[in-house]
Each structure stands twice: as C-alpha cells, then as structure tokens.
C-alpha positions in Angstrom: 31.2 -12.3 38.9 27.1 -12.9 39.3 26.6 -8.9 39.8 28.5 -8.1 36.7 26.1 -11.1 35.1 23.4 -10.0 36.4 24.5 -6.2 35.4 25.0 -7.9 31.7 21.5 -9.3 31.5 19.8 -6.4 32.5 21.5 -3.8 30.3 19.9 -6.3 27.5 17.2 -6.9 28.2 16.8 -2.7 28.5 18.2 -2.5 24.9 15.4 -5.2 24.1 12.5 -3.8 25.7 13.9 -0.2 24.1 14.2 -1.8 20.6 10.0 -3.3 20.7 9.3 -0.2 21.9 10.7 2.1 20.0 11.4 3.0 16.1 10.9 6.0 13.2 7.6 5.2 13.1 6.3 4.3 16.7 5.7 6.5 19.5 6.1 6.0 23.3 2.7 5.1 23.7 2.8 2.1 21.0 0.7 4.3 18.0 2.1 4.5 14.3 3.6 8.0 13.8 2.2 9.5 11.2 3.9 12.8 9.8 1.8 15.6 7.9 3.2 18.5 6.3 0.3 21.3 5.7 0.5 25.1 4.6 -0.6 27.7 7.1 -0.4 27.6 10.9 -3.7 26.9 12.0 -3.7 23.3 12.8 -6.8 22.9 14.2 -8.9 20.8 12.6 -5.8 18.4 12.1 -5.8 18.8 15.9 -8.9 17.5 16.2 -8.7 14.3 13.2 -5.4 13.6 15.1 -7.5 13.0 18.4 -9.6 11.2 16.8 -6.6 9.1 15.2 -4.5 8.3 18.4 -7.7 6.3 19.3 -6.9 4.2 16.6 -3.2 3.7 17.3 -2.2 6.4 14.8 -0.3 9.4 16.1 -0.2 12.5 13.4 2.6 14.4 13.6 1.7 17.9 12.2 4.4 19.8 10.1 3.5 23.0 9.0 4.9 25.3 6.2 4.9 28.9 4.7 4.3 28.2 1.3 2.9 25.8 -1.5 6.2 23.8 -2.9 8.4 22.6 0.2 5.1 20.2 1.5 5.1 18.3 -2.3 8.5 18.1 -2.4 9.2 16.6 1.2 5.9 14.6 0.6 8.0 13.6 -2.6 11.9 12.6 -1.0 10.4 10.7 1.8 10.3 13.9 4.9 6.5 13.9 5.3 4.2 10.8 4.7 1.2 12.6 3.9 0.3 16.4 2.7 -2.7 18.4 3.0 -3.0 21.6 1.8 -3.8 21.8 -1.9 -6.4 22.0 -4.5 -6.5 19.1 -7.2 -5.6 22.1 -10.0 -2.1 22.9 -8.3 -1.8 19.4 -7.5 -2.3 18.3 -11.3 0.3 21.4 -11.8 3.0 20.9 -9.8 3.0 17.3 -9.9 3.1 17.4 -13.9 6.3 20.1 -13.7 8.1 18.4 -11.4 7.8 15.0 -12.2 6.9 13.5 -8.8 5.4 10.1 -7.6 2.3 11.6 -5.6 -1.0 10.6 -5.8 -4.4 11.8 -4.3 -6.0 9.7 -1.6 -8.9 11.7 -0.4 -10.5 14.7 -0.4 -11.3 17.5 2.2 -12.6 20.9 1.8 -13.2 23.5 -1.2 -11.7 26.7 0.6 -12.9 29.3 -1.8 -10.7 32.6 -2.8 -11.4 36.0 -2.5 -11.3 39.2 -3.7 -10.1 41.6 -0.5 -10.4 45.7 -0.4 -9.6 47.8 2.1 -10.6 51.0 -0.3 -13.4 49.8 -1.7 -17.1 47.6 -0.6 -18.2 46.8 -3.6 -16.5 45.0 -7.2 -18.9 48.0 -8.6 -16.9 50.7 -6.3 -13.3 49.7 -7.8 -12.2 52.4 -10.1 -10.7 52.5 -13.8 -7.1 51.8 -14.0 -7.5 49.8 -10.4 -4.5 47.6 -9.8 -5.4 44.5 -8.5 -2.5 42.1 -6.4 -3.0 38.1 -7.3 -1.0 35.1 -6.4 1.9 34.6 -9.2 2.1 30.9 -8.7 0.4 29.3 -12.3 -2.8 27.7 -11.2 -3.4 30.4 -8.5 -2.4 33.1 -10.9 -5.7 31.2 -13.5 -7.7 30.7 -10.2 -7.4 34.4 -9.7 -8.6 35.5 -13.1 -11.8 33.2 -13.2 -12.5 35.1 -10.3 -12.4 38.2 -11.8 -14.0 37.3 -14.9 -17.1 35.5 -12.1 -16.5 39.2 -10.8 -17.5 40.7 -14.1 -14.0 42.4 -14.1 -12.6 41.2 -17.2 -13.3 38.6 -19.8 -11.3 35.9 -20.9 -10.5 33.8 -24.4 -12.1 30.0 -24.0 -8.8 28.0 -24.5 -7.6 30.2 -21.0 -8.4 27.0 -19.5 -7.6 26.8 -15.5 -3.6 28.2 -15.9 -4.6 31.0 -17.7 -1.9 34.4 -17.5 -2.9 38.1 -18.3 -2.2 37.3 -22.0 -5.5 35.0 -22.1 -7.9 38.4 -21.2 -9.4 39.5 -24.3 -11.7 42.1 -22.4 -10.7 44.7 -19.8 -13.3 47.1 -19.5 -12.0 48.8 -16.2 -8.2 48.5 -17.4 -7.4 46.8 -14.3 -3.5 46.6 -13.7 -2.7 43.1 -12.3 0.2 43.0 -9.4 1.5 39.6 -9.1 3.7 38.2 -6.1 3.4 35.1 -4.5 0.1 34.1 -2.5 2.4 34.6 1.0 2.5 38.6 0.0 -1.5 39.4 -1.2 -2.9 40.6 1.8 0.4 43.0 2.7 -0.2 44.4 -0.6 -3.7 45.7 0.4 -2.3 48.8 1.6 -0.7 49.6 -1.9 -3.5 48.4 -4.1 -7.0 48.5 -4.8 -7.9 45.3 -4.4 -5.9 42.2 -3.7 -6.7 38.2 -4.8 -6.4 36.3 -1.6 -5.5 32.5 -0.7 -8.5 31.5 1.6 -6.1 29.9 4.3 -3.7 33.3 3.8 -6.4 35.0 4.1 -7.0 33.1 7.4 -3.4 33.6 8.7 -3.8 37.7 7.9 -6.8 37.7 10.1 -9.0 37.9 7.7 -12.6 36.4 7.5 -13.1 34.7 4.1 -16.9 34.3 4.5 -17.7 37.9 5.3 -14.6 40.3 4.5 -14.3 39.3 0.1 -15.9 41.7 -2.2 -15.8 39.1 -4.5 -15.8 35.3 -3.9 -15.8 32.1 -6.4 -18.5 29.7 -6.5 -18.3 27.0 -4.1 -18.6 24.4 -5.9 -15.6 24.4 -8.6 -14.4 21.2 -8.6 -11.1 22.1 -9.6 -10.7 23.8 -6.4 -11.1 21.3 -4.0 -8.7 20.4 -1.4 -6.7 17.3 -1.2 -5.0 14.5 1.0 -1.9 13.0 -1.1 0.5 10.3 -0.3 3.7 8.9 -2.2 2.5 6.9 -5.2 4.0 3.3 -3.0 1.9 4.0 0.1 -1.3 5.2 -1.5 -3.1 2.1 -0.2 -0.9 1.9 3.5 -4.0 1.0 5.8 -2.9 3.8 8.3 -3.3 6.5 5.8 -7.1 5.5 4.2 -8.0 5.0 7.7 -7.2 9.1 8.6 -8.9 9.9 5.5 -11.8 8.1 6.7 -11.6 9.5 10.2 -11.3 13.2 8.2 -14.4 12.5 6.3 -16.7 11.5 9.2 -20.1 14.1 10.0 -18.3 14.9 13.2 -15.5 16.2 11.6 -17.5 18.2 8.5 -19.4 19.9 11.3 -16.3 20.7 13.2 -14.8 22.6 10.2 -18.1 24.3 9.2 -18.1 25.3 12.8 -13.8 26.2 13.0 -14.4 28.3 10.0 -17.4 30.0 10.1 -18.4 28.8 6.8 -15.7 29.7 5.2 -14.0 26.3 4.4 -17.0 23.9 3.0 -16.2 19.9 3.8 -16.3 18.5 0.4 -16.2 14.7 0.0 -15.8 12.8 -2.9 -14.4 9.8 -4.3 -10.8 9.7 -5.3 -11.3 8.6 -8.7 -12.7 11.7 -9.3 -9.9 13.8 -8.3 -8.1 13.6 -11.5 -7.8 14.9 -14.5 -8.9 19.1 -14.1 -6.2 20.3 -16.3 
C-alpha cells in the first residue's frame, strides 16, 4: 500500500511539474513562444532578431509562406501572433477589403521593386510593343506602374493614386503590353517577356540580386513602401511583441540586414503613428 502511495504522489507531482512547465505559449526552456508568419523562405534576419530574443525569454517561432494573403489572414483568426512581410500600401489594402482587426506595430525595411530583363540592359533598349509581366495583386499591380512611369515608360492620370490599373495610363509611348499574374510567377515569366516587374523578396527567392540585376528600380525612399510588423488589434501593446520590435530596430540589427542583403533591403525606422493612412 505505501509503494502504490508513493507511486500516486509521484505521478503528480510529474503532472504538476509538466503543467508549470509547459503550455501554448511556453517552451521547454521557460521563454514565451512567439509565432511569426513571413513571406519568402529566407529567414535570416528573423534568425538572427530571434537570437537576440531568446535572451530575453522570447522564443520566435518562424512560419513561412508562399504568398501575400494566408500570413494576414492567420495573423487575423488567431494562427500566427505576429506578421512581417508587407508594405503599409498592401497592408492599408487588404486590411480595408477584408475587414480584419490588425494593426501596425513597427516598422522594418523599404525593400524596393524592380524592373528585371533577361533581353534587354537598359529601360532605353526595351522595344515598341514590349510586353512587360507585373504582379496582379491591386497595390503591387499600382506599385508596378509608378515604377514604370519613375522608368519613363508610360505616364499616368493624377487621381491613379497608389492602386492604380492599366486604365489609369493616359500615355504609352512604347505601347508596352502589360502581363499580369501574381507576384509568385514574375520572374518565370522572364523567359516569355521582355521585361518583368519583380517583388524584391521574389526577386530574392529567384536568385536574383535586387541591388545590381533591375534595369529599373523605385526610389528608396517611398514611404508607402515600407515594410511592416503587425499584430491583432487586442495585443498591439502585449509587452513581448514591442519588445521584438525594439530588438528589430537596434544598429546591430540595421547593419546586419544592410550587410544580409547587399543593400538591397534598406532598414527603415520610423514611428508607428506614421504608418497610416497611404491610401
């Protein structure tokens, strides 16, 4: 009878010891797990912010994705508790058509787009009647014609605004023939076109350099475009989340992603309050 006691107590006080130790949020080792959904599959520099991070008793759990809805919408139902992957302009977007309680809660990087060629070196070089492959998703598909108007391409009307279509260009001196598919597809369609409109981390993923291989680029410093960390409207101001946007926004970490990407993402940091508003 005092071995099956004894048995009793200590099957408890495993479950006990299991049940402080454990939990959705807690890892082995004690830190807060902290789940982050981003587009792409170079996780790098969220490699190295999540090192940073466990010495702070915050685990990030990187979840990666292929395109530019699922991370909003698991951000929105609860699946991811932070996402980073987005400019404020698709952010305002998809957040507006969708109806979703996600907010900004820092800022990282302007990763500017390109214009890619395997054809052609120059915007000069591309011929009349050129097609031209661009991301179809709205605020990529507007991103894409600013760059070609920047480009000298085409021209268009004022009220285009930042979701502008092929309806908004009101001058087209080249007659260039625009090939949209989503972002996922532009630099496959290099082959087949004369030029393509690429994503700058698609661009990445495709082996491309986005500092050195565009024929075109947009200007670095288009606020529209700069990258984002968001969080569900309830835990905007969750201690655990501010604290990685700090740890993101550190010199260390800016000098680490000039150095990652060769120049070709620029660390961009400014306050939330003026991440609003670019529609």
């Amino acid at each position: 009878m005092k071995k099956i006691t004894s048995l009793l107590l200590l099957a408890a006080l495993v479950l006990l010891l299991a049940a402080c130790g454990g939990g959705d949020e807690e890892g082995a080792d004690g830190n807060r797990k902290v789940t982050l959904g981003i587009s792409g599959s170079d996780t790098t520099i969220w490699d190295y912010v999540g090192e940073k991070a466990a010495k702070e008793g915050i685990d990030i759990e990187i979840v990666t994705f292929s395109d530019y809805v699922a991370p909003n919408m698991a951000l929105a139902e609860g699946e991811l508790d932070l996402n980073a992957f987005q400019t404020i302009s698709y952010f305002d977007e998809f957040v507006a058509e969708h109806k979703l309680d996600i907010v900004p809660i820092g800022s990282t990087v302007i990763a500017p787009m390109g214009l890619y060629s395997e054809k052609y070196k120059t915007v000069d070089e591309l011929p009349d009647g050129a097609q031209i492959a661009l991301p179809n998703e709205a605020t990529n598909m507007g991103r894409g014609l600013l760059l070609l108007q920047e480009a000298g391409l085409i021209k268009l009307s004022d009220d285009a605004g930042l979701t502008g279509t092929a309806d908004d260009i009101i001058e087209n001196p080249k007659n260039i023939e625009l090939v949209p598919m989503i972002s996922g597809q532009t630099p496959r369609a290099m082959a087949d076109v004369a030029a393509s409109i690429i994503n700058n981390g698609v661009a990445v993923d495709a082996g491309l350099n986005p500092s050195e291989d565009p024929i075109a680029r947009e200007s670095e410093t288009a606020a529209p475009y700069i990258n984002l960390i968001a969080a569900s409207k309830e835990n905007a101001d969750d201690p655990d989340f501010l604290k990685i946007v700090e740890l993101y926004q550190q010199d260390d970490t800016a000098e680490f992603i000039k150095e990652h990407t060769k120049g070709a993402q620029i660390p961009t940091f400014v306050p939330v309050e003026e991440l609003v508003d670019y529609q």
